[in-house]
VOGUDO-885711 format. One record per residue: residue number from 1; x, y, z of N, C-alpha, C in turn. Coordinates in nm, 4 decimals. Example, Ala and Ser with C-alpha at 12.3 -4.5 7.8 and 13.67 -1.06 7.14 Angstrom:
<rs>
<num 1	npx 1.3190	npy -0.5690	npz 0.7800	capx 1.2300	capy -0.4500	capz 0.7800	cpx 1.3200	cpy -0.3300	cpz 0.7800> $
<num 2	npx 1.2850	npy -0.2250	npz 0.7080	capx 1.3670	capy -0.1060	capz 0.7140	cpx 1.2900	cpy 0.0030	cpz 0.7870> $
</rs>
This chain:
<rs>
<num 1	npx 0.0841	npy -0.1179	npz 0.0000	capx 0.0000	capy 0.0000	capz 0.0000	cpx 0.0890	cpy 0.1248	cpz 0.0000> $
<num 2	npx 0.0445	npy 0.2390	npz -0.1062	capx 0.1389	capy 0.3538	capz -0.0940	cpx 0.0729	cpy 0.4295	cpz -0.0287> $
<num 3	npx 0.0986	npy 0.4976	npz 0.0367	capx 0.1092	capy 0.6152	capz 0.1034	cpx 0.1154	cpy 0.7839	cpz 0.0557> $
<num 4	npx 0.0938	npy 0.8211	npz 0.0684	capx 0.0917	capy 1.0120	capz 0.0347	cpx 0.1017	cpy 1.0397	cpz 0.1523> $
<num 5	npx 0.2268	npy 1.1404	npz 0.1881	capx 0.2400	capy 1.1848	capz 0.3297	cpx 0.3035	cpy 1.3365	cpz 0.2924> $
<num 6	npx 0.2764	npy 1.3415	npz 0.2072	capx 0.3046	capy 1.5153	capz 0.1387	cpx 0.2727	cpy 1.6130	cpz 0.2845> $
<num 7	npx 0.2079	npy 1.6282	npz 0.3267	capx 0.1576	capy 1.7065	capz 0.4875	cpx 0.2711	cpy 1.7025	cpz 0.5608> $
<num 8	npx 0.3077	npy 1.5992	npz 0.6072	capx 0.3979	capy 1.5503	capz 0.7090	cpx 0.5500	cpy 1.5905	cpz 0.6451> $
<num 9	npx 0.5452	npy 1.5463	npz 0.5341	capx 0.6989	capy 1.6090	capz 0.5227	cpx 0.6866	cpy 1.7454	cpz 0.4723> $
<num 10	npx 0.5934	npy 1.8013	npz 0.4466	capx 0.6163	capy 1.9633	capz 0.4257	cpx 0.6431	cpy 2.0227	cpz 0.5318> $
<num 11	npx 0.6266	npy 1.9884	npz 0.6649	capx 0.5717	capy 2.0511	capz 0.7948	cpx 0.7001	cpy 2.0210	cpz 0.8442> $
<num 12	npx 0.7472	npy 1.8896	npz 0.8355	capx 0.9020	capy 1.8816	capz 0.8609	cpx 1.0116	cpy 1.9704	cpz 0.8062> $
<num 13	npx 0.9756	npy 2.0103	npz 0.6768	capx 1.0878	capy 2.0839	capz 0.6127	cpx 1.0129	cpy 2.2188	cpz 0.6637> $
<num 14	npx 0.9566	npy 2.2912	npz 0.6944	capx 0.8817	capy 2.4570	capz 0.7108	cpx 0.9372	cpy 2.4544	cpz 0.8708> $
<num 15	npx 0.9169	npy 2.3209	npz 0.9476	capx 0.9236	capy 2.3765	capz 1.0953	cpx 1.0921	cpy 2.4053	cpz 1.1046> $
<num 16	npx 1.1663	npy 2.3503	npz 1.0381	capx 1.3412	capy 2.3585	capz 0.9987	cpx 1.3226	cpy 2.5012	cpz 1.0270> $
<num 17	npx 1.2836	npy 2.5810	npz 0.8706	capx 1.3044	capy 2.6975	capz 0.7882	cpx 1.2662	cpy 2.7779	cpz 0.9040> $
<num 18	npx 1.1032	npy 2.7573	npz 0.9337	capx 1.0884	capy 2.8730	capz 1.0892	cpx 1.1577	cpy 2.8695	cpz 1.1942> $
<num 19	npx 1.2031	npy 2.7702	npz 1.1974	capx 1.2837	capy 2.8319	capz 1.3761	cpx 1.4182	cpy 2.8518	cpz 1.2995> $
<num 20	npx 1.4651	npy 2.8790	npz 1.2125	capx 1.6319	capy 2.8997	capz 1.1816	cpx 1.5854	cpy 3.0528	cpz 1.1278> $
<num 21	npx 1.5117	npy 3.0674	npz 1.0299	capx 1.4812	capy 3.1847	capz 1.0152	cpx 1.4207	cpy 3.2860	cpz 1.0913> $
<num 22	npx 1.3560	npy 3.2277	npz 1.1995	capx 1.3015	capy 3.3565	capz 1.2896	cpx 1.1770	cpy 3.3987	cpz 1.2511> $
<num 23	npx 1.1168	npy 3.3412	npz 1.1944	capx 0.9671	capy 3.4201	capz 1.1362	cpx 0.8749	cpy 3.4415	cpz 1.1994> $
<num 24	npx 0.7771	npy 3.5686	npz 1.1704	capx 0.6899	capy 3.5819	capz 1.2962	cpx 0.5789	cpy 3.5372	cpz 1.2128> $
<num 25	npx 0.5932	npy 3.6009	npz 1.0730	capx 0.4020	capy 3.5671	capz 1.0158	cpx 0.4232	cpy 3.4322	cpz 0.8744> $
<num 26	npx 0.3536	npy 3.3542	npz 0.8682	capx 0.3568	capy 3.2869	capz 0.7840	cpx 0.2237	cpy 3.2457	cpz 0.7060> $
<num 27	npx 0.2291	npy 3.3030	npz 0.5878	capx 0.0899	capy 3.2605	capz 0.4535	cpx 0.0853	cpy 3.1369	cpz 0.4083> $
<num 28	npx -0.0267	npy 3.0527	npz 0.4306	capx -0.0771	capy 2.9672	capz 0.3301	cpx -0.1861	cpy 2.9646	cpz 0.2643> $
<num 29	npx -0.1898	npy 2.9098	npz 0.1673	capx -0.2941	capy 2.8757	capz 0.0445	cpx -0.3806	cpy 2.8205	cpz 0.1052> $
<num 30	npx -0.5242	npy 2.8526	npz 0.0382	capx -0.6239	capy 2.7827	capz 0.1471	cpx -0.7027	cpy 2.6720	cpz 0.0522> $
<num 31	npx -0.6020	npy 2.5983	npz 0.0009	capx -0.6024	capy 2.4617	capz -0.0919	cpx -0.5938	cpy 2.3625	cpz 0.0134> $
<num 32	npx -0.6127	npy 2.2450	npz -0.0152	capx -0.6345	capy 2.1360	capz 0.0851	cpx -0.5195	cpy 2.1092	cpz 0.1621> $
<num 33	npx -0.3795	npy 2.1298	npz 0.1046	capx -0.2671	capy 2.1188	capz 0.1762	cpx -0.2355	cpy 2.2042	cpz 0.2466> $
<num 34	npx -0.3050	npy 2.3490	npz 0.2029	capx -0.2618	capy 2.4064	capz 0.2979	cpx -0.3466	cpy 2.4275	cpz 0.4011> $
<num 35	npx -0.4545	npy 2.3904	npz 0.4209	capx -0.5594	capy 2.3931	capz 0.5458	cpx -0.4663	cpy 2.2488	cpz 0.5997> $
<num 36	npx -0.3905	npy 2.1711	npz 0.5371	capx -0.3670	capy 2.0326	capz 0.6522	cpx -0.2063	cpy 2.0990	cpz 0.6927> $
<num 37	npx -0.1544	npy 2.1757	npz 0.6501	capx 0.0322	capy 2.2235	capz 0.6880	cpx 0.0161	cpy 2.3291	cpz 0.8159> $
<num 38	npx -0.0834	npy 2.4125	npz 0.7518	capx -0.1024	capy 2.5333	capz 0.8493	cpx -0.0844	cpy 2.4806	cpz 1.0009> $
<num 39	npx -0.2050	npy 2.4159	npz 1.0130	capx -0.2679	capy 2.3330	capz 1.1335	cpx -0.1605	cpy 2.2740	cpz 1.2039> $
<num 40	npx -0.0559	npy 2.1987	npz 1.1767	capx 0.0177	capy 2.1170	capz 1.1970	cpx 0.1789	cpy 2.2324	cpz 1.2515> $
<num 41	npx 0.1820	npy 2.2965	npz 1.1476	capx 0.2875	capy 2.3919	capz 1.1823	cpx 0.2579	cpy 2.4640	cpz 1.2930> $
<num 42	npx 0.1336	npy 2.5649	npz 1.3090	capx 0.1222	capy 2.6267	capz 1.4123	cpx 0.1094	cpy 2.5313	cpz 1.5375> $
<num 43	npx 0.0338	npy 2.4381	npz 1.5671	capx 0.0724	capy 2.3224	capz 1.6600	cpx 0.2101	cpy 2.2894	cpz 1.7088> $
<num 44	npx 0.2959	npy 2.3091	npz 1.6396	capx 0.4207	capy 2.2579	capz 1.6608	cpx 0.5161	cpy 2.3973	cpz 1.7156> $
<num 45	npx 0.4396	npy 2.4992	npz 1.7064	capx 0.5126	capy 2.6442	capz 1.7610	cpx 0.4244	cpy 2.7202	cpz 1.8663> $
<num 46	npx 0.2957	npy 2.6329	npz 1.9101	capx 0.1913	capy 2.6494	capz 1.9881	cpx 0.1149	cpy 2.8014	cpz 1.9437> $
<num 47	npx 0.1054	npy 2.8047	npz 1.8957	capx 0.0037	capy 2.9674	capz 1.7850	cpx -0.0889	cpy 2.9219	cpz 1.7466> $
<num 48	npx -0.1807	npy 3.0068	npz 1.7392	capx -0.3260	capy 2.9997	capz 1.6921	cpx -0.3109	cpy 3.0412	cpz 1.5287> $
<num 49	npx -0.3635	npy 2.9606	npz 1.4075	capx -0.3725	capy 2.9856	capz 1.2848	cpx -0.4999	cpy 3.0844	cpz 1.2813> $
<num 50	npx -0.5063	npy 3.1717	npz 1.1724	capx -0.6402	capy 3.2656	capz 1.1883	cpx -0.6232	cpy 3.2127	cpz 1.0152> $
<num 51	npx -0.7360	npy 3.1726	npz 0.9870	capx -0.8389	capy 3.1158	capz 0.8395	cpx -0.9303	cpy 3.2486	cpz 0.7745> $
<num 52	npx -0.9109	npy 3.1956	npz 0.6682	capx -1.0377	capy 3.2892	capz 0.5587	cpx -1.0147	cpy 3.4487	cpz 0.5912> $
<num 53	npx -0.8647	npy 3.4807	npz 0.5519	capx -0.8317	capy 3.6669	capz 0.5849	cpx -0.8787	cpy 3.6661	cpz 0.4791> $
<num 54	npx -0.9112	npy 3.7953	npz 0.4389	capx -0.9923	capy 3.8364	capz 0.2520	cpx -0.8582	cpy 3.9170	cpz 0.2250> $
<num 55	npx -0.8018	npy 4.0287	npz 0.3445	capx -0.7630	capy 4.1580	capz 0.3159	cpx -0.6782	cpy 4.2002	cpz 0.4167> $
<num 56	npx -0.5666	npy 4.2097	npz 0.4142	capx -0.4879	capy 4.2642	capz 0.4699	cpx -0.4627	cpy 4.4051	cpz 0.4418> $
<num 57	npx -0.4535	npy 4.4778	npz 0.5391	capx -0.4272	capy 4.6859	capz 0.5438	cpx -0.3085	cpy 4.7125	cpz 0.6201> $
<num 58	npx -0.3133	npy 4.6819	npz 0.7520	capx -0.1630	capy 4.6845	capz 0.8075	cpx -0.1207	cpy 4.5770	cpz 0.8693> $
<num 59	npx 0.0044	npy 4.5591	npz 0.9141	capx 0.0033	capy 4.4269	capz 0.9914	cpx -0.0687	cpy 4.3790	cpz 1.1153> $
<num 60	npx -0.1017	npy 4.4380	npz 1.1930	capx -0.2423	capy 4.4017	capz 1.2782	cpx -0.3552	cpy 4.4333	cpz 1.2481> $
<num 61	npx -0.4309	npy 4.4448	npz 1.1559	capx -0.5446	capy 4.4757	capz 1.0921	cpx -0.5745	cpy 4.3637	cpz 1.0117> $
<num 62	npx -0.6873	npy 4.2660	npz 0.9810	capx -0.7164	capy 4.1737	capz 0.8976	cpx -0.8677	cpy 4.1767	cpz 0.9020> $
<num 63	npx -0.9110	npy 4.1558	npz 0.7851	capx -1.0720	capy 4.1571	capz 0.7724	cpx -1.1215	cpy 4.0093	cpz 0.7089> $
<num 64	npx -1.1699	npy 3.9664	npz 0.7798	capx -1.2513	capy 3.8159	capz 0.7622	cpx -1.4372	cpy 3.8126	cpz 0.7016> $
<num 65	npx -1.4323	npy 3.7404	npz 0.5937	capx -1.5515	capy 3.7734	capz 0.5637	cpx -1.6237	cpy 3.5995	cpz 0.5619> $
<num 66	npx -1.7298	npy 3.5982	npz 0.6711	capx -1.7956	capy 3.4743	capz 0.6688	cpx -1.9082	cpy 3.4677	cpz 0.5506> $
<num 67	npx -1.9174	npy 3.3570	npz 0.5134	capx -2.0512	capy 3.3371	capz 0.3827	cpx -2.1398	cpy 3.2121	cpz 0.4593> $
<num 68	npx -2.2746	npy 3.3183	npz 0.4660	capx -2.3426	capy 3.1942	capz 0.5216	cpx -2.4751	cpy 3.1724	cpz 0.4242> $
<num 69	npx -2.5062	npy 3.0638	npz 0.4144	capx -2.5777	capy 2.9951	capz 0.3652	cpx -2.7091	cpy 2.9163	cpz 0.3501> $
</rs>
């Protein structure tokens, strides 16, 4: 049986890059990998991920727009 573990080793190679680089903010795509990397990365640096920004204005400023249905 093969396996796809694309998640797991992205998160391995990003958690490297963030703690050597120092980063405070980090973007992902809100494609299926990246709703499963996000999750996993911030877990591993204990931070809360914030989902569905539309719009960024300054760096503490973000506007979230819910669609309900």
């Amino acid at each position: 049986m093969i396996v796809c573990r694309i998640a797991e080793e992205i998160t391995y190679i990003m958690k490297d890059l963030i703690g050597k680089g120092g980063y405070k903010n980090i973007v992902g795509l809100s494609s299926s990998l990246g709703k499963d990397v996000i999750p996993r990365i911030s877990g591993y640096f204990a931070s809360q991920p914030i989902s569905d920004i539309t719009e960024v204005i300054v760096f503490l400023s973000i506007f979230r727009v819910k669609i309900l249905m």
